[in-house]
N, C-alpha and C positions, 0 to 999 in steps of 0.2 A: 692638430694633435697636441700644440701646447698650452692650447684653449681646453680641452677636453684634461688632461693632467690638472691645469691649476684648477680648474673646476673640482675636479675628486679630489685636489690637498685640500681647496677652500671648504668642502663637505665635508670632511674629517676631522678639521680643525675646529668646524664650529660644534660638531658631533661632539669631539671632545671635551670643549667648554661646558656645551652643556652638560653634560655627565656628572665634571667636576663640580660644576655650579651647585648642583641637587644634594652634592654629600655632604657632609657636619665634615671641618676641619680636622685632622688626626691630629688627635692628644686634647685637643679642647674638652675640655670637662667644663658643662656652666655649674657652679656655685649656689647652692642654694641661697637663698636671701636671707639676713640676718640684720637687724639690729642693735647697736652697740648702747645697749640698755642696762643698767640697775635692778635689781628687783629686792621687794621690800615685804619682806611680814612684819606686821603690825597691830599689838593689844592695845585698846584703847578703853578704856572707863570711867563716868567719874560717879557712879551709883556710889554714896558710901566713901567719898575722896576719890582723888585723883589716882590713876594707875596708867601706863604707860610703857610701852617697852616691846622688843622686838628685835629681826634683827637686820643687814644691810647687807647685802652683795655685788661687790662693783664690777664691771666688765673682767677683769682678770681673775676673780673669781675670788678675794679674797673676802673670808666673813667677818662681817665686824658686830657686837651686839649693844644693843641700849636699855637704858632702863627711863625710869621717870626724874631720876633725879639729873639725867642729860640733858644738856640745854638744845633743843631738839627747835626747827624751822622746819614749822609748816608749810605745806604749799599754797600759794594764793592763785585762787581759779584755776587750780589744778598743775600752776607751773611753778617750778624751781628754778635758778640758776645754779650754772653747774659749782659756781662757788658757794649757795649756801648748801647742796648737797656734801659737798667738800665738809665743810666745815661741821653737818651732820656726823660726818662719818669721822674727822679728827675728832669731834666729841664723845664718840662711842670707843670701845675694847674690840682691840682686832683679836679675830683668832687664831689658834694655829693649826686649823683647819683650811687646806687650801684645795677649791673646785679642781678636778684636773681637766686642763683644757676642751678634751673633745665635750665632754659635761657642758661646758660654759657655753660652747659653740653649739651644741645641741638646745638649750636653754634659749640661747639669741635668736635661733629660728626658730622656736616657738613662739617666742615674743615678737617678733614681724608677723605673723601670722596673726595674733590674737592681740594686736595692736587696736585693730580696726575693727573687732569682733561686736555684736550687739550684746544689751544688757537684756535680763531677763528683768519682769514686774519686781519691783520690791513688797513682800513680804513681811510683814510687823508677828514676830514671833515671842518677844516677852518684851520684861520690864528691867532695866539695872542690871543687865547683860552684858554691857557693853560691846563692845567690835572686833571680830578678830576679823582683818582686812592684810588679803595678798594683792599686791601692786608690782607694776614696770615702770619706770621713769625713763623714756625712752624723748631720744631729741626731737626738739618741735624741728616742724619742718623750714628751711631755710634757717636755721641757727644753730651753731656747735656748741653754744655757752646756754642753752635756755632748753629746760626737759620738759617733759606733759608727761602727767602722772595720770596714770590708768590703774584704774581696780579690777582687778578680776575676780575677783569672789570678796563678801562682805557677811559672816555668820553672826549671830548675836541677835541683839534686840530688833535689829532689822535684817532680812535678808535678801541678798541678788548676787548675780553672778554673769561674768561674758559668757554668753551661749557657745563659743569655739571649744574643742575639744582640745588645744593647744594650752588654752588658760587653764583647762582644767586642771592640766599634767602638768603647769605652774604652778600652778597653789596647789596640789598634791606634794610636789615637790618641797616648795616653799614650808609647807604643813610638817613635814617632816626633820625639816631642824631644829623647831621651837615652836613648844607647848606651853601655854601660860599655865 
């Protein structure tokens, strides 16, 4: 008889377990995945002199804007440190225009999405057009101080773009604070 009970608690028990095993944790909410990235519109031309300018959006959302007479660091091979992007953005005019967070956080997970995203063909569309170019600067991987600069869209004398629909809705975005 006391074989026959611990047998029906040990079947219960493990009944139990499993049950609980199979359910999602209550109150666990997973996170969508985000980025803690930059993003960057940018005119670029020298058809006719030099022209330049654009503007810089840091994680907390605040905008900062540039012209050509900023003393502006390029990226080499597509990477930045996160101090000459610093130094980008103390050279430029912040504004007092500030992202309100869910924005910004809305914005980050599009840019984890359309990080990895493919380019379309480039396209040779005219002459002395120069570049209007939306980007993310988003962290190389294994380093907090070193970003990889991503284009997402490139209009102008040349044209391409990431195929995600996440980049799009970036540089729509992006598109929509500054018009050269």
């Amino acid at each position: 008889m006391v074989k026959k009970i611990f047998k029906t608690g040990l079947i219960f028990l493990l009944a139990q377990c499993l049950l609980f095993a199979c359910q999602e944790p209550v109150g666990k909410v997973l996170e969508p995945k985000q980025v803690n990235s930059y993003f960057l519109y940018e005119y670029l031309n020298h058809a006719w002199g030099y022209s330049h300018g654009g503007i810089i959006i840091n994680p907390a959302g605040e905008i900062y804007s540039f012209d050509k007479t900023t003393p502006w660091i390029f990226a080499t091979n597509n990477l930045l440190s996160l101090k000459e992007i610093n130094s980008n953005i103390s050279a430029s005019i912040k504004k007092d225009t500030l992202i309100h967070s869910a924005d910004i956080a809305k914005y980050q997970q599009l840019a984890y999405v359309a990080m990895n995203g493919k380019m379309s063909e480039p396209t040779m569309r005219g002459a002395d057009m120069g570049a209007i170019l939306c980007k993310i600067l988003v962290p190389e991987t294994g380093s907090a101080n070193t970003f990889r600069e991503i284009i997402l869209s490139q209009n102008g004398d040349i044209e391409f773009h990431n195929l995600t629909p996440e980049a799009a809705q970036i540089s729509d975005w992006l598109k929509s604070f500054h018009l050269p």
